[in-house]
C-alpha positions as CSV (number, residue, x, y, z in Angstrom):
1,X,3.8,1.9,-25.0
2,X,6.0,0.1,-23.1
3,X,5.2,-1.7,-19.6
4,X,7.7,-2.1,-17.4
5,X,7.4,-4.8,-14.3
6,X,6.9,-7.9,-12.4
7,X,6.0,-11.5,-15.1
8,X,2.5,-11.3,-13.8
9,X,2.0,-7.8,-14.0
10,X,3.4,-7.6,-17.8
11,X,0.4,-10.5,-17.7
12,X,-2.5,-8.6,-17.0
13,X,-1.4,-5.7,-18.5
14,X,-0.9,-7.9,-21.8
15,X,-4.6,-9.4,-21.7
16,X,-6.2,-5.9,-19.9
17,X,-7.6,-7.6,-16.6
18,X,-10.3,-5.8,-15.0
19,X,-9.5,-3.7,-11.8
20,X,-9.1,-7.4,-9.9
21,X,-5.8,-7.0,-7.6
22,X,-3.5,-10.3,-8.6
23,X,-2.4,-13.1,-6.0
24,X,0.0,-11.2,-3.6
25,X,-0.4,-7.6,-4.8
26,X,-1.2,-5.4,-2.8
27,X,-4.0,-4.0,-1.9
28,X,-4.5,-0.1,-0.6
29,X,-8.1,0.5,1.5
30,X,-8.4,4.5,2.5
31,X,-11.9,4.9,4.4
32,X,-12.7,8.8,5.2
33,X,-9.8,10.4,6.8
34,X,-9.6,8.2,9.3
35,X,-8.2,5.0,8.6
36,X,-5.8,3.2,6.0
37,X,-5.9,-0.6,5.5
38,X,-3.0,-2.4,3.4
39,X,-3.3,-5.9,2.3
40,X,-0.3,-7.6,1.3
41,X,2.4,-5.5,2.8
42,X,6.1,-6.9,3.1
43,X,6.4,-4.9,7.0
44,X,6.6,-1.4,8.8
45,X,9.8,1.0,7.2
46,X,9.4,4.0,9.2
47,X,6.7,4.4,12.3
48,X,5.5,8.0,13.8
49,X,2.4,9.8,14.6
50,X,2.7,12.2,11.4
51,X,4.0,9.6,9.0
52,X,4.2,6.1,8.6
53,X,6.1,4.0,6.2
54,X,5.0,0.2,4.6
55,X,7.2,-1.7,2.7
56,X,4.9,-3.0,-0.4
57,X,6.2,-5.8,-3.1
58,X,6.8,-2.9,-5.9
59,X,8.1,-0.3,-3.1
60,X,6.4,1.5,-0.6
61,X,3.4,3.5,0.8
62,X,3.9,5.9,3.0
63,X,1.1,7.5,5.0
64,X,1.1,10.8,6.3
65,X,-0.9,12.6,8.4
66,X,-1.4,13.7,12.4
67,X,-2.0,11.5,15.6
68,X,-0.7,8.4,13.4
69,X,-1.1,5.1,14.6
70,X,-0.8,1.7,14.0
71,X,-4.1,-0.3,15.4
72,X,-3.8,-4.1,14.0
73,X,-1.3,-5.7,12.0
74,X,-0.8,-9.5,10.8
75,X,1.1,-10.9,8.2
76,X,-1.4,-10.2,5.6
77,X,-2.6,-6.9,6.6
78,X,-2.2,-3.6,8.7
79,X,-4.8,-0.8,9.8
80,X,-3.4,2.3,10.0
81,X,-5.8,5.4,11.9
82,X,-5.3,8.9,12.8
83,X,-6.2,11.8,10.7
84,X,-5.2,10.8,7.4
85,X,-4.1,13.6,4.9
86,X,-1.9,11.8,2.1
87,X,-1.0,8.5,1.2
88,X,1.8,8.3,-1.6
89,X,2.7,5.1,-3.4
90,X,6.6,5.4,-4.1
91,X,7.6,2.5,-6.5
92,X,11.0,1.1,-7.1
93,X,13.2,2.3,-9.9
């Protein structure tokens, strides 16, 4: 089977890494229904209260639910509550 990606990803593929996330990838937290927290995202793509958009290094996520909002956000990380009903991971092609 082939593995297409990033060197480091090929990497840990390669040598099956346990479930460890590698230096810069990120990193997707859901907790209930009620919040989202992303580690490691590359900024905000889309914002509203039924879906929000975060640029990630092999796409994007894209979180989508009602009453939406973004509560804290740094350069490493962003907390996303409301009432969460689908978060999609959309890679790059």
């Amino acid at each position: 089977m082939k593995h297409k990606g990033n060197l480091l990803d090929k990497m840990a593929y390669a040598i099956d890494l346990p479930g460890e996330p590698l230096p810069g990838q990120p990193i997707v937290e859901l907790v209930g229904q009620q919040r989202v927290l992303i580690e490691n995202h590359r900024g905000v793509v889309q914002y509203g209260d039924t879906e929000i958009c975060i640029r990630v290094s092999y796409g994007c996520v894209r979180v989508c639910g009602r009453d939406l909002r973004l509560m804290r956000m740094n350069k490493e990380q962003l907390i996303i509550s409301g009432c969460v009903e689908n978060v999609i991971l959309c890679k790059r092609r």
